[in-house]
Every structure is written in structure tokens, then in C-alpha cells.
MARKOLKE-594765 format. One record per residue: y, x, z of N, C-alpha, C, O in turn; residue number from 1. Coordinates in steps of 0.05 Angstrom, whole numbers, plus 5000, padded with zeros to 4 digits. Example, Ala and Ser with C-alpha at 12.3 -4.5 7.8 and 13.67 -1.06 7.14 Angstrom:
+------+------+------+------+------+------+------+------+------+------+------+------+-----+
|   nY |   nX |   nZ |  caY |  caX |  caZ |   cY |   cX |   cZ |   oY |   oX |   oZ |   n |
+------+------+------+------+------+------+------+------+------+------+------+------+-----+
| 4886 | 5264 | 5156 | 4910 | 5246 | 5156 | 4934 | 5264 | 5156 | 4934 | 5285 | 5169 |   1 |
| 4955 | 5257 | 5142 | 4979 | 5273 | 5143 | 5001 | 5258 | 5157 | 5023 | 5268 | 5161 |   2 |
+------+------+------+------+------+------+------+------+------+------+------+------+-----+
END
This chain:
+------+------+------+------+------+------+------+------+------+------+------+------+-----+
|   nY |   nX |   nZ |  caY |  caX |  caZ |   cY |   cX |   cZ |   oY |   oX |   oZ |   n |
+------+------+------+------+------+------+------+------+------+------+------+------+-----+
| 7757 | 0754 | 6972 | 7779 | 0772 | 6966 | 7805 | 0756 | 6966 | 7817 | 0751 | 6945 |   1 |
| 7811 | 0749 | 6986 | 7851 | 0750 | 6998 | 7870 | 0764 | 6982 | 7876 | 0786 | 6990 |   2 |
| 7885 | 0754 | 6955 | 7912 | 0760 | 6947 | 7922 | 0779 | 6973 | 7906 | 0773 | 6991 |   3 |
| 7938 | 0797 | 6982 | 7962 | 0804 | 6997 | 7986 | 0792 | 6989 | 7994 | 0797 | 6966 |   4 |
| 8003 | 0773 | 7006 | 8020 | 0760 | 7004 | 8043 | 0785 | 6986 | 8060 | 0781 | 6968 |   5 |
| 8035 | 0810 | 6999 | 8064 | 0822 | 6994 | 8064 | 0839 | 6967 | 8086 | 0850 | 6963 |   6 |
| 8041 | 0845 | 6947 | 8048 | 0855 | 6922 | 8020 | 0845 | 6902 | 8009 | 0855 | 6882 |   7 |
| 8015 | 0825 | 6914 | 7993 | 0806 | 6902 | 7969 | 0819 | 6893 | 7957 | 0813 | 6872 |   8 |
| 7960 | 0839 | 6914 | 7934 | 0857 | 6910 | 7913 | 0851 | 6931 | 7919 | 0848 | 6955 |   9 |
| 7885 | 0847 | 6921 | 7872 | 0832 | 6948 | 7865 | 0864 | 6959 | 7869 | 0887 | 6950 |  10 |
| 7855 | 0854 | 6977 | 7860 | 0868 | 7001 | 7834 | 0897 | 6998 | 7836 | 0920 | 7007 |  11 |
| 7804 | 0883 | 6978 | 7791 | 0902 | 6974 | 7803 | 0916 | 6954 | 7793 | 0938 | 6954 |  12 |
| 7821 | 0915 | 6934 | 7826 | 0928 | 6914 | 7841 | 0951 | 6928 | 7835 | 0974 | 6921 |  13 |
| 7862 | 0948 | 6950 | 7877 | 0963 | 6968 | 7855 | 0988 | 6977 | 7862 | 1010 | 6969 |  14 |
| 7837 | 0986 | 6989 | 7818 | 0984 | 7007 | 7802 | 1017 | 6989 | 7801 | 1039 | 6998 |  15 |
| 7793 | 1007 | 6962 | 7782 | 1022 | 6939 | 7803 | 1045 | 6930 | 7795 | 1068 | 6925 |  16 |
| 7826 | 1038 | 6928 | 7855 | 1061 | 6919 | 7854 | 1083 | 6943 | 7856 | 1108 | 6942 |  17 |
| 7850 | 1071 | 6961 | 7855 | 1089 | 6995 | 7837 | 1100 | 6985 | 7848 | 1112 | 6966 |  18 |
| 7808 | 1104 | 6984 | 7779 | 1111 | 6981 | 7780 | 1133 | 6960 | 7770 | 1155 | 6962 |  19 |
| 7797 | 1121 | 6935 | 7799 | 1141 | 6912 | 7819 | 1157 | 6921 | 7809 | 1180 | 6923 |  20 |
| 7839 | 1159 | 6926 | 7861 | 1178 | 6933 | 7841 | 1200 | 6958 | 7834 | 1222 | 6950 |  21 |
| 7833 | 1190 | 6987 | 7822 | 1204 | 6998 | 7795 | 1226 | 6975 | 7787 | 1249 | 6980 |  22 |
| 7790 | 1212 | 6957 | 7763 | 1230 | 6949 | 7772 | 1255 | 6926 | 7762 | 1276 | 6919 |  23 |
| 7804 | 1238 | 6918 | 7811 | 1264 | 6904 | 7812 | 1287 | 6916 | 7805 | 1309 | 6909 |  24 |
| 7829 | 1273 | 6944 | 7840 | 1307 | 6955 | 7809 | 1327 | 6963 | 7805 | 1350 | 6959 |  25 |
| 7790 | 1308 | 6976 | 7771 | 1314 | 6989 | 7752 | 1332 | 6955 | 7735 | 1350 | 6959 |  26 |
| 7758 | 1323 | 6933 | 7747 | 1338 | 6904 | 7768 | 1368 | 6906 | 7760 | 1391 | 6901 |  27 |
| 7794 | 1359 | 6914 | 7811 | 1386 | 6916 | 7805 | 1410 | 6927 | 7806 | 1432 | 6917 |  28 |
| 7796 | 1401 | 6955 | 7794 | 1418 | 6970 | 7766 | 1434 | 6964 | 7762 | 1458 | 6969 |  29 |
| 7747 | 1415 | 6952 | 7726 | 1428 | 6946 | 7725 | 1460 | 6928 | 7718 | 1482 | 6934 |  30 |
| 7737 | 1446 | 6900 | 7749 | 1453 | 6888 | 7759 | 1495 | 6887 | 7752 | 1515 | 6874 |  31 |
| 7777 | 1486 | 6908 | 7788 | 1505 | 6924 | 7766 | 1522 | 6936 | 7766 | 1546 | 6934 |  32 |
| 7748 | 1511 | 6948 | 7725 | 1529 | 6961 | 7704 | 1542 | 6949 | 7690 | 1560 | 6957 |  33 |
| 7705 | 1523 | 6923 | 7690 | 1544 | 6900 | 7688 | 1556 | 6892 | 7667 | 1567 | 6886 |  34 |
| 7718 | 1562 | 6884 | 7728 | 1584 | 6873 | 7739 | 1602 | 6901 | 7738 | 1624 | 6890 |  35 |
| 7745 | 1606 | 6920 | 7743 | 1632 | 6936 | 7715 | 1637 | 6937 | 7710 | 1661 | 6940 |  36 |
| 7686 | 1617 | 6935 | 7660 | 1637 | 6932 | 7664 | 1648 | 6909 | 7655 | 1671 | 6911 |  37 |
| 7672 | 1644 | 6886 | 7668 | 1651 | 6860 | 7678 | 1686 | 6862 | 7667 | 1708 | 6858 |  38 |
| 7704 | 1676 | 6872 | 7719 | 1706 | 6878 | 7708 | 1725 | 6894 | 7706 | 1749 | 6888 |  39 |
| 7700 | 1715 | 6920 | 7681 | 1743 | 6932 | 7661 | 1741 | 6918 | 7656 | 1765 | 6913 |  40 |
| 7641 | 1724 | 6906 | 7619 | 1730 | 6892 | 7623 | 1759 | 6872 | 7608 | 1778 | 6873 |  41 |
| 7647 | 1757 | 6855 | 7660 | 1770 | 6833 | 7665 | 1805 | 6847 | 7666 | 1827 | 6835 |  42 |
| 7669 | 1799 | 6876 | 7680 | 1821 | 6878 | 7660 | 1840 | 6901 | 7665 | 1854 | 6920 |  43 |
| 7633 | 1831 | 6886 | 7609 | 1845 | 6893 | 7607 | 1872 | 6891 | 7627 | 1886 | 6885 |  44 |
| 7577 | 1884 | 6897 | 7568 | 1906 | 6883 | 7549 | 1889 | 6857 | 7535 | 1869 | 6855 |  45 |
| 7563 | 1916 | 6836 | 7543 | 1911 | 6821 | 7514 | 1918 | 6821 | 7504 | 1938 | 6832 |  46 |
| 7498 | 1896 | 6804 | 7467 | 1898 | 6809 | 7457 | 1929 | 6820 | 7451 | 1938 | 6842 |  47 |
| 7458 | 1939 | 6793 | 7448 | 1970 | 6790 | 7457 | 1989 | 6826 | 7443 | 2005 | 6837 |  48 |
| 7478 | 1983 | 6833 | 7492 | 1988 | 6857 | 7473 | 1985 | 6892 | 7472 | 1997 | 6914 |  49 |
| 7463 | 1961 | 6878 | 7451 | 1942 | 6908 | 7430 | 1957 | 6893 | 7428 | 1974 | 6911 |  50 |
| 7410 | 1965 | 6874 | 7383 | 1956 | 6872 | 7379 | 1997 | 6883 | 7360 | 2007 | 6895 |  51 |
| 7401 | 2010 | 6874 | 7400 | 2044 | 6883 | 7405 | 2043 | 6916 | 7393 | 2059 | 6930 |  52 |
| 7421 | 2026 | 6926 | 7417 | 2032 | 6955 | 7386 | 2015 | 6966 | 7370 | 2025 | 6983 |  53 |
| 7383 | 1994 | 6954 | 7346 | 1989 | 6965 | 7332 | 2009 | 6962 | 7319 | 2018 | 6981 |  54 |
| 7331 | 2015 | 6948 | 7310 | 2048 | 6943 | 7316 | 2062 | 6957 | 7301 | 2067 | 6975 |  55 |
| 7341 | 2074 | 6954 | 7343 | 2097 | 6976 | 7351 | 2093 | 7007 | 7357 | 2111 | 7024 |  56 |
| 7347 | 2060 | 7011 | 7335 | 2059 | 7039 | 7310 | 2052 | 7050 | 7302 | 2050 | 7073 |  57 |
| 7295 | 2045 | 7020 | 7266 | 2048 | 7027 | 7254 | 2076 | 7025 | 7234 | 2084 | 7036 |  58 |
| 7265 | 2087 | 7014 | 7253 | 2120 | 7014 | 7269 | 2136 | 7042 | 7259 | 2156 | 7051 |  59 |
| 7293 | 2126 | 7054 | 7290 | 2137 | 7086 | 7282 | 2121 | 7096 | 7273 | 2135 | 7115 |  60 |
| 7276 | 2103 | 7101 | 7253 | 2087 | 7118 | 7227 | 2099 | 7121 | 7215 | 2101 | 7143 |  61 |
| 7214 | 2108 | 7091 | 7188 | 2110 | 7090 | 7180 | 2145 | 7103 | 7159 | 2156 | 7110 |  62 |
| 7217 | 2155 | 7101 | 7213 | 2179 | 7116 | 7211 | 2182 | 7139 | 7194 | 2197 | 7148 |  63 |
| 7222 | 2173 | 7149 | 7227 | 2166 | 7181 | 7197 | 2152 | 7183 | 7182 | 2167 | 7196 |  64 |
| 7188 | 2137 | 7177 | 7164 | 2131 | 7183 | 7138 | 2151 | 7182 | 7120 | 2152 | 7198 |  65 |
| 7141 | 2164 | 7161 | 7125 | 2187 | 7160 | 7122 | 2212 | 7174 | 7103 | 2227 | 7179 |  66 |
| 7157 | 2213 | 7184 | 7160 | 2248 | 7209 | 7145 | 2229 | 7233 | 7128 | 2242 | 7246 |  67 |
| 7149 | 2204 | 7240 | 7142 | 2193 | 7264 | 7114 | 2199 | 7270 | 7109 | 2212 | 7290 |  68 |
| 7090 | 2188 | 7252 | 7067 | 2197 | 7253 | 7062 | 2228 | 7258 | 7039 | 2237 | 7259 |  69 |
+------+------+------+------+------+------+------+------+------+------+------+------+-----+
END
């Protein structure tokens, strides 16, 4: 590990700051992406919502399957 002549930081310590600054933003952005799933997650159907349209597309399914026969 080489001092830098010009603010007396060796050169891996330089090297590690770059690394940490890139991983913040790269935590930012994550960040950011979490929370837009969070938000469409939020802006679902509710349970009870999804579990009445499964039913009542398994019961026209099972109709349609039944006039077919």
C-alpha cells in the first residue's frame, strides 16, 4: 500500500471509498425498487376479492365443461 503523493491516502484506501460510495447508491436504488413492489403489492385485490373470482371461475369452468359433455 503506496501513500498517494497528493492527499497522503494509499491508494487501496481510495480504491474501498469508490466501492462504498458505488454500493450506497447501488443500496438506493434498491431501495427505491422495493418500495414501488411494496406499492403495487398494496394496491392489490383484496384476499376475499381474488379467492370469490377463483370460485366463480371454477364453477364456469366446471360449467362449460359439463354443457360440453
Amino acid at each position: 500500500m503506496t501513500p498517494d503523493k497528493t492527499d497522503n491516502r494509499c491508494s487501496t484506501g481510495v480504491k474501498n471509498e469508490q466501492r462504498i460510495i458505488a454500493l450506497e447508491q447501488d443500496m438506493s436504488e434498491v431501495k427505491g425498487a422495493v418500495q414501488d413492489i411494496r406499492d403495487k403489492l398494496l394496491g392489490r385485490l383484496p384476499n376475499w376479492a381474488t379467492a370469490l373470482i377463483t370460485i366463480l371461475t371454477a364453477i364456469a369452468v366446471g360449467l362449460i365443461v359439463n354443457s360440453v359433455r
